[in-house]
N, C-alpha and C positions, 0 to 999 in steps of 0.2 A: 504494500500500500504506500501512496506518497505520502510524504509529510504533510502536516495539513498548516505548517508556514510556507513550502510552496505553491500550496494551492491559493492562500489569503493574500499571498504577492503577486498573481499572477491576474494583473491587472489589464486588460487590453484596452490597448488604441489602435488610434486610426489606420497605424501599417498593421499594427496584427494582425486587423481583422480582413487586411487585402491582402497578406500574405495567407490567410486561412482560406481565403475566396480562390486564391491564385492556384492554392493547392487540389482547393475543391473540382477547378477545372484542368488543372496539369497535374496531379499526383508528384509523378517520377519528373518535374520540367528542374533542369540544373540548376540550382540557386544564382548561378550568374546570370541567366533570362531571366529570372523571376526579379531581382536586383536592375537589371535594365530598366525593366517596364515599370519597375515602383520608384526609379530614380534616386536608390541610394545603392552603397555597397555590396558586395556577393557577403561580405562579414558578418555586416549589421542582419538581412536577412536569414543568413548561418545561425547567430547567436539567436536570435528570437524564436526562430524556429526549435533550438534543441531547448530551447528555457520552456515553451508551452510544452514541446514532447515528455520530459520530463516531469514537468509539474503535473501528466495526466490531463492535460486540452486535448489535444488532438494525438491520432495516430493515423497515419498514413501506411494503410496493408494490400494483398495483391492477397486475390481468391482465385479459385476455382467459381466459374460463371452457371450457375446451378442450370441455368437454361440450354445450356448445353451439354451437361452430363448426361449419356444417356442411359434410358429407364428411369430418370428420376423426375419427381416433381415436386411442387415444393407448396406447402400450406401453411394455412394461418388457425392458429390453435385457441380457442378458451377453454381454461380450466378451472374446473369448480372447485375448491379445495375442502377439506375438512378445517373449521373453524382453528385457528391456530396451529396451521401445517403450512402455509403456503408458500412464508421466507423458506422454509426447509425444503420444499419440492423445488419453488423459482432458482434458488443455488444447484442444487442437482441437476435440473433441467443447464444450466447455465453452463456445468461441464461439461458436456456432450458436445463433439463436435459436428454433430447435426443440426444443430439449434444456433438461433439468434435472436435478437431483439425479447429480450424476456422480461416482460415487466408484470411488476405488481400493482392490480385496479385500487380504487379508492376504498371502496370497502373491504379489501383486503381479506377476499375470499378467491376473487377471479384473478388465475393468471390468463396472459398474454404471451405466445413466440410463434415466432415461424422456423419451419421446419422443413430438411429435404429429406423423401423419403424416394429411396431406391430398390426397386423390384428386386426380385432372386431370382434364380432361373427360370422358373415356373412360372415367373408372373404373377407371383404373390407379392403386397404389401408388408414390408418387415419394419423392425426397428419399433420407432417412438409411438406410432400409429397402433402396434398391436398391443404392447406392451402398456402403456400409461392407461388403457379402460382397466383393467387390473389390479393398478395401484391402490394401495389402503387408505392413503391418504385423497384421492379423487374422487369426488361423489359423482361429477358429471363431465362432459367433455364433447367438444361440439369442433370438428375441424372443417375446414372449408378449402377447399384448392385454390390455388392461386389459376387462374384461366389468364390473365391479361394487365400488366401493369402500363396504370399510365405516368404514375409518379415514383421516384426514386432511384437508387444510384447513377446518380445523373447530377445538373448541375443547381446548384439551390442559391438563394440569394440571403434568406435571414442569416447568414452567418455575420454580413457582411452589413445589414441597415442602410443607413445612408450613405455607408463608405466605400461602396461597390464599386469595382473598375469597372471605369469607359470601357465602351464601346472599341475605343480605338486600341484601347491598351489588353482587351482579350484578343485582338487581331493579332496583336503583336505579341501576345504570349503563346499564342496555339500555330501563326505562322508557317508551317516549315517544318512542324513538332514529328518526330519520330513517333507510330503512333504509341508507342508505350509509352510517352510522357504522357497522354491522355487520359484522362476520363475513361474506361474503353466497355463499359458493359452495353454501351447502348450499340457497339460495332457487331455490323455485321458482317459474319464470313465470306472473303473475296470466292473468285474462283479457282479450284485448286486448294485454298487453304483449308484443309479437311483434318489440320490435328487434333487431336485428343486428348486430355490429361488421362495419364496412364499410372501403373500404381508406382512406377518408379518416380516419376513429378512428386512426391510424397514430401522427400524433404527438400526440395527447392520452394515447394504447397508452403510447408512449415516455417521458411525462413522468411518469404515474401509476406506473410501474416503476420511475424514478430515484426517484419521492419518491410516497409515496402519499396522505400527509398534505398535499399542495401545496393550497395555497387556490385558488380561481376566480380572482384575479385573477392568478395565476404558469401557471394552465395555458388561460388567456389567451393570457397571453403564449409559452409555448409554441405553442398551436394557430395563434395569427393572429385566432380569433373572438373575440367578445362576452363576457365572462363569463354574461350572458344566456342565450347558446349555451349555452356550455360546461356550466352549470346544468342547463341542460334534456335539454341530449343525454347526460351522464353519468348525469342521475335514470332516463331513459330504458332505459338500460343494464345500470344497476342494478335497475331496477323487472324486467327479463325474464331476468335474471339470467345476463345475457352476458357483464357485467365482475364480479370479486369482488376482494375487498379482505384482505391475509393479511400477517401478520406472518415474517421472516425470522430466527433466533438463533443466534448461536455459542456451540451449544451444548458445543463441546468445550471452550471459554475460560468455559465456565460449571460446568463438573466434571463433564460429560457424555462421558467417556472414551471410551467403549465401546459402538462401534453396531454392529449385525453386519445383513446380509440375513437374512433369514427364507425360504426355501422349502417349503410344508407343504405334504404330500398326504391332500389330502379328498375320499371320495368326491362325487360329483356329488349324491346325494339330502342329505347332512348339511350343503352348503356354506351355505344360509344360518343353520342353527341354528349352527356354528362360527362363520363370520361377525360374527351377534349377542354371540356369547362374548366372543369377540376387540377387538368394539369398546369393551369397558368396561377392556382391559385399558391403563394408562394407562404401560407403558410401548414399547408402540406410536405411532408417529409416524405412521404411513401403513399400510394392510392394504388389498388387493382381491383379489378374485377373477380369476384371469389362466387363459390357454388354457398347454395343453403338461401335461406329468404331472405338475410342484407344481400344483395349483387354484389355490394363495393363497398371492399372495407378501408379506410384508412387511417394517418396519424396525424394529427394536427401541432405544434407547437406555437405555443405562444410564449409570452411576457408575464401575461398574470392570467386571471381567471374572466379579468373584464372584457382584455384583447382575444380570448377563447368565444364571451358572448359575442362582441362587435361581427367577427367573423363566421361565429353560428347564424345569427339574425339577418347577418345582411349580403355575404358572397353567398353561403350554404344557403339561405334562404331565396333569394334570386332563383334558384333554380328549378322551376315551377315542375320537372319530371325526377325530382326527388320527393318521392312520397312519404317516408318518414327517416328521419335521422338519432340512432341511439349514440349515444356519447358518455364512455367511459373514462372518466379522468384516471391518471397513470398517478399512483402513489410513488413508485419507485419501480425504476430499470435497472436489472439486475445483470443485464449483458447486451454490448448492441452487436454489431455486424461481428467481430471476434472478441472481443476485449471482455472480460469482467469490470464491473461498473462495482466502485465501493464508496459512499458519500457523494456519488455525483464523481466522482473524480473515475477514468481510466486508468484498468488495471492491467494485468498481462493477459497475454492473449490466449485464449483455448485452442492450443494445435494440439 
């Protein structure tokens, strides 16, 4: 766990939070571009960067792109807990390296995660799907597929408030960008580019999770190969868009108070005109289209509990083919994309 004086020092400004934005959109972009486009130093960018990685802000990791695993699909879980079990399950769940985003609701009965669940041979459903209707502690348990996102890993702006890079200055940071300095979940496979993460990618998987920013010759040294390798088989990866590359934030040590679920019911003929709506809305973190009676689940963050109403009553409300919206405030997340979450603060990662 980090100290919690450097969590109470880690106070951001204005470059912070555009080197957080910059990162959001280039992950892997060399601090000296990044430095260019912000008009100060490769240093100054250097230090600020490891002072928030450290203090638990942010983590910059490279996955496995679950949308392209294949046999696998990937769902959004509620679970009902037995009254004073849940921290105890949410932690368990939070190990498993099938599991993300796990948070604890408001009344602090229902958990929240998503999940990727990978066939066997057969064509059977294994894993977290068969196993937690079982558990002692779970009274009840309701998952929904993920069919179709329209919000998430991708590029977001609340990081950044009013301090968001120009226009001109995303130009000039994505330019020319190798595509692995990018963003890359949303890429799609060229032609020809047909790789696959296989079981040997395992620990190159593991090192890209702990640190995403790792140079060639540290995940070398993790893999045992070549940087030569490592080059070729990560460009590979990347190029078929089986690894992506995503920024982590603690966003509650950031003034991001107030996150609640979202469960909206859309008819089946309006869900992609909602869909579209919903993706510009920028205090969504994540939105898909999921099976069960919400269509579309999503996570909203705000400031406080007012900027949660402002935005229920009057974006979410605006949308006259939303016929009802349930709204689960997030007491505590207990893991997001890899990281263990302890106090709001980023912990290590589950590989």
């Amino acid at each position: 766990m980090v100290a919690r004086s450097a969590v109470e020092s880690a106070v951001l400004d204005r470059l912070d939070r555009q080197i957080l934005q910059g990162l959001r959109l280039a992950p892997r972009v060399p601090f000296a571009r990044l430095a260019a486009v912000l008009g100060v130093s490769e240093q100054t960018v250097a230090r600020r960067y490891q002072r928030m990685r450290t203090g638990g802000l942010l983590r910059v990791f490279g996955q496995a792109n679950p949308e392209r695993l294949p046999d696998t699909t990937f769902w959004a879980l509620r679970i009902y807990c037995r009254p004073g079990t849940a921290t105890t399950t949410a932690q368990a769940l939070a190990r498993r390296t099938d599991t993300s985003w796990v948070t604890i609701g408001a009344g602090g009965v229902e958990l929240s995660c998503a999940v990727q669940v990978a066939q066997d041979r057969d064509g059977r459903d294994g894993g977290l799907l068969h196993h937690l209707p079982r558990a002692a502690n779970v009274l009840s348990l309701s998952a929904h597929q993920v069919l179709h996102r329209f919000v998430g890993r991708g590029e977001t702006d609340w990081i950044a408030g009013d301090d968001q890079l120009g226009a001109d200055q995303r130009e000039l940071l994505l330019d020319g960008a190798d595509p692995g300095v990018r963003a890359s979940a949303d890429q799609r496979p060229g032609a020809g580019d047909d790789a696959r993460v296989e079981p040997g990618d395992r620990a190159l998987l593991a090192a890209l999770a702990a640190d995403g920013r790792a140079g060639y010759a540290a995940l070398a040294t993790a893999t045992g190969w070549t940087q030569r390798k490592v080059a070729l088989r990560l460009s590979a990866l990347i190029a078929a868009g089986a690894v992506y590359f995503d920024t982590e934030v603690a966003a509650t040590l950031m003034g991001f108070r107030a996150a609640a679920n979202l469960w909206l019911t859309v008819a089946p003929a309006d869900l992609a005109v909602v869909g579209a709506r919903i993706a510009d809305h920028r205090q969504l973190v994540w939105a898909a289209a999921v099976t069960g009676i919400a269509t579309i689940a999503a996570t909203a963050l705000c400031r406080d509990a007012e900027e949660l109403y402002r935005y229920l009553t009057t974006e979410v409300a605006a949308i006259p083919e939303i016929r009802t919206c349930e709204t689960v405030p997030v007491r505590n997340r207990v893991k997001h994309a890899v990281s263990l979450v302890d106090g709001g603060v980023l912990g290590g990662p589950v590989i």
